[in-house]
N, C-alpha and C positions, 0 to 999 in steps of 0.2 A: 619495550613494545616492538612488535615484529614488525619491518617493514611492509608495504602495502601493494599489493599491484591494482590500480587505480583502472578497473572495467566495467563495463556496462552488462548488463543482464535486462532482455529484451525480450516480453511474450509477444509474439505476433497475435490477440485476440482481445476481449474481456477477460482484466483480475481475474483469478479467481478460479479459472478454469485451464485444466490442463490441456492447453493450446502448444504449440511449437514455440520454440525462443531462438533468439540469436545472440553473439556474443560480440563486441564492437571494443576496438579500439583508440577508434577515434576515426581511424580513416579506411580499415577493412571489416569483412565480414567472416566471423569463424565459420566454412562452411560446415561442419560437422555438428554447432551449437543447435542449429535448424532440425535437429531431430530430437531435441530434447524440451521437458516440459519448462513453466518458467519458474525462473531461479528467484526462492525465496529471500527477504533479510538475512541471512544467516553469518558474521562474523566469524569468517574463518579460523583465525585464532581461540574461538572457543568452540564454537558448534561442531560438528560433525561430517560438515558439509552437504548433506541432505538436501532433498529439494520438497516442497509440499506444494499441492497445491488441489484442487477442487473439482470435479467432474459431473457433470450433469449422468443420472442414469435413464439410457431412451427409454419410453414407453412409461416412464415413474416419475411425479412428480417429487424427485429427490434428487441430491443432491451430495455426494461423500467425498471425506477429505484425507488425500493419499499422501504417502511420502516415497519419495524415490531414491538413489544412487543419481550421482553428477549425471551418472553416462544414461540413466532412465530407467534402469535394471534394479533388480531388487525392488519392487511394488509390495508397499505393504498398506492394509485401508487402517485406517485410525477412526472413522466411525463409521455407522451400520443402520441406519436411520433419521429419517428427517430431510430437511435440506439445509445442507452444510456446504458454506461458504467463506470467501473473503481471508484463507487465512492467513496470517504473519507469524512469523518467528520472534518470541524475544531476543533480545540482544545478545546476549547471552548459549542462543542454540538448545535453550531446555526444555521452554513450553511454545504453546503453538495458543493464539485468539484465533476466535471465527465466530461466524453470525450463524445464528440455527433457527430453525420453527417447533423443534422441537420437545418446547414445552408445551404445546397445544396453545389452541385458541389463533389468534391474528395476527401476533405481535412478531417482531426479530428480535430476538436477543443475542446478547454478548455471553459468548461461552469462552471456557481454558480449558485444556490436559497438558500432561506432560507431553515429551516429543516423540512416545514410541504408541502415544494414545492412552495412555493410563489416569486416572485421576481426573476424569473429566468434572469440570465445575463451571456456574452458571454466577456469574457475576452480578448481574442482571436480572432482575423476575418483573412479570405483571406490566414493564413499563407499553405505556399507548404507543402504539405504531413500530417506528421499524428503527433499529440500532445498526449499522454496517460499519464496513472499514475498522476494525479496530486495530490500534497500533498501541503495544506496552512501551513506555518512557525507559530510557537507556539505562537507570534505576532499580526499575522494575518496580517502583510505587504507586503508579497511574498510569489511566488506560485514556487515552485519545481516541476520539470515535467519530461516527454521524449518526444524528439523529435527526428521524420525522415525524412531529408527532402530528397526528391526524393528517388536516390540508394546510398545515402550516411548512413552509419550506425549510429544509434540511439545512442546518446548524452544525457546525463545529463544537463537539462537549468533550469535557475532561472529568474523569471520576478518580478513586481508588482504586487500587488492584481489586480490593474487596466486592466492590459495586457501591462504596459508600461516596457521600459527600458528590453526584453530580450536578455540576457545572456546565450551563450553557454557554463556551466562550464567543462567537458569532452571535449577531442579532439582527443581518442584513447590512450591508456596509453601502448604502445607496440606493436610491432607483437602479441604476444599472448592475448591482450585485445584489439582489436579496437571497440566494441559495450559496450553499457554503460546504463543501465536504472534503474526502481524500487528505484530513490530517496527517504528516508527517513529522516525527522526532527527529534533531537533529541529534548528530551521535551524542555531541554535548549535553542535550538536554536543554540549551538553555532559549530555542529556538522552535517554534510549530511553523511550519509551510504546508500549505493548502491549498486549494482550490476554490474560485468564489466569482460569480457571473449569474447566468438564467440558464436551468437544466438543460441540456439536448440542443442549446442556441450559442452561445457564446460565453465565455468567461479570461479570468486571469489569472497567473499564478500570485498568491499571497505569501507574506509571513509575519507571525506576530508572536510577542514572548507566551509564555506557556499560561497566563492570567488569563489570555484575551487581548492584552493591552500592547498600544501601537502597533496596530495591523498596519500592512504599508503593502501597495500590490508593486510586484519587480519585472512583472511584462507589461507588455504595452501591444498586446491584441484589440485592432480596432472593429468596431462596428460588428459583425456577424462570425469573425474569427473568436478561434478559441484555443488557449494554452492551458494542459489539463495537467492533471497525475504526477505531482512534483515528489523525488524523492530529493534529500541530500548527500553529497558526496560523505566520504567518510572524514574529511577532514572540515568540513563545514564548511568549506568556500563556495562551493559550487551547488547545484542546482540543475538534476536532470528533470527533463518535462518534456510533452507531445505539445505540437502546436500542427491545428488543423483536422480533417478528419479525414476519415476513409484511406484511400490508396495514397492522397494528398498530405497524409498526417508526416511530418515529420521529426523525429527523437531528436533535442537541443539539449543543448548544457549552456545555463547561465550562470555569470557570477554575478551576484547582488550588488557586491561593492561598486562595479562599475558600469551595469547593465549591458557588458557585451555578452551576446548569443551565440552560441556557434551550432549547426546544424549538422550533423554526422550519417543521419539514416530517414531512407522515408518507406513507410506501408508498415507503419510499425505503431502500435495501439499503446503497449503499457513500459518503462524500462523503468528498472533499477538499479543501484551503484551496490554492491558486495564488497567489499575488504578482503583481498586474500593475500595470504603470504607470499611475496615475491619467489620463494622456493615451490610451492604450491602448484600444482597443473591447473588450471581452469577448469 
């Protein structure tokens, strides 16, 4: 197993959309990372190093999902219609999830292609309302997602790679949590961390094994705060998250085992942890 250089990958905006990103080590800022999109899941040691991510196109109600070069060079679009969002990398560096509209009609679903956009497939058909975030299990067996069906609030589910067998794991964890999304696989698998509070107001970061079962929150944002968009480190100790909003947001690293926090960056929206080969350039 190759050694790891243990960094952070930071969009300055909303998922999903090819925003600027920075690069963090804990106590600087890569000034160069800032001109690049944000840096996908991708395990260095297998992927490609590629970066994907999602564009709004002005004047069109759509939405297309791009891949880039580290340095943001070499733009290639991986789809040509619809509105395509949300995407991730499997673990792996081979196939790419995203939410799309289209199939027609209301609904989001849960789409795959391979990683150069080939073999696009629809996991997902027909389901009521909206499917986002989907994230494949480090496996490659099942898809972690959110769902909302109608006015009922967004739930943490697990399916099959296929779209079979889903599972709502969330069911509202409180009065003060009934909405649930932003699943995350630990590298192990053997872990989901999430996100769960009241939309647009407050929340906390969660985790709970991959059933559903003993969900346990590991922040402690009180009253009208909120700690969002938990990724895990590559070695499963740790736990990057935003806590706060706006210009005030700022990117933490938690470890569960003893709930210290430590703060490294602020005006910073979404971050993730990447695995790269300590020989490797960022």
């Amino acid at each position: 197993m190759l050694e790891q250089d243990d960094r952070y990958s930071a969009g300055l905006g909303f998922d999903g959309y090819s925003t600027p990103a920075a690069v963090f080590d804990g106590n600087r800022v890569d000034q160069e990372a800032d001109k690049r999109p944000p840096v996908a899941r991708v395990p260095k040691r297998y992927g490609n190093g590629r970066i994907v991510a999602s564009e709004r196109i002005m004047g069109l109600r759509e939405s297309q999902i791009f891949s880039f070069a580290p340095d943001g060079g070499d733009r290639k679009a991986l789809t040509s219609s619809g509105y395509n969002v949300m995407p991730s990398w499997s673990r792996d560096g081979r196939r790419i999830l995203f939410s799309s509209n289209r199939g027609g009609g209301e609904s989001i679903e849960i789409w795959g292609m391979d990683a150069d956009g080939g073999n696009q497939r629809q996991p997902t058909f027909n389901t009521p309302g909206v499917n986002f975030t989907p994230v494949e299990s480090p496996d490659a067996t099942r898809i972690a997602f959110t769902a909302r069906r109608g006015n009922e609030p967004p739930e943490v589910c697990v399916m099959n790679a296929d779209g079979s067998r889903q599972t709502q794991l969330t069911h509202g964890l409180g009065d003060r949590y009934p909405d649930a999304n932003v699943p995350c696989w630990s590298f192990d698998g053997t872990l989901i961390t999430f996100w769960a509070g009241k939309e647009a107001q407050y929340g906390n970061v969660w985790v709970m094994k991959p059933d559903g079962t003993n969900p346990r929150r590991v922040t402690d944002s009180e009253g009208r705060q909120n700690s969002d968009d938990p990724h895990w480190s590559p070695d499963g100790t740790k736990i990057v998250f935003g806590r706060g909003r706006g210009g005030n947001r700022a990117m933490s690293v938690l470890e569960p085992g003893t709930g210290e926090v430590t703060a490294f960056a602020t005006g910073v929206h979404w971050c993730d942890w990447q695995p790269l080969p300590s020989h490797s350039s960022p």
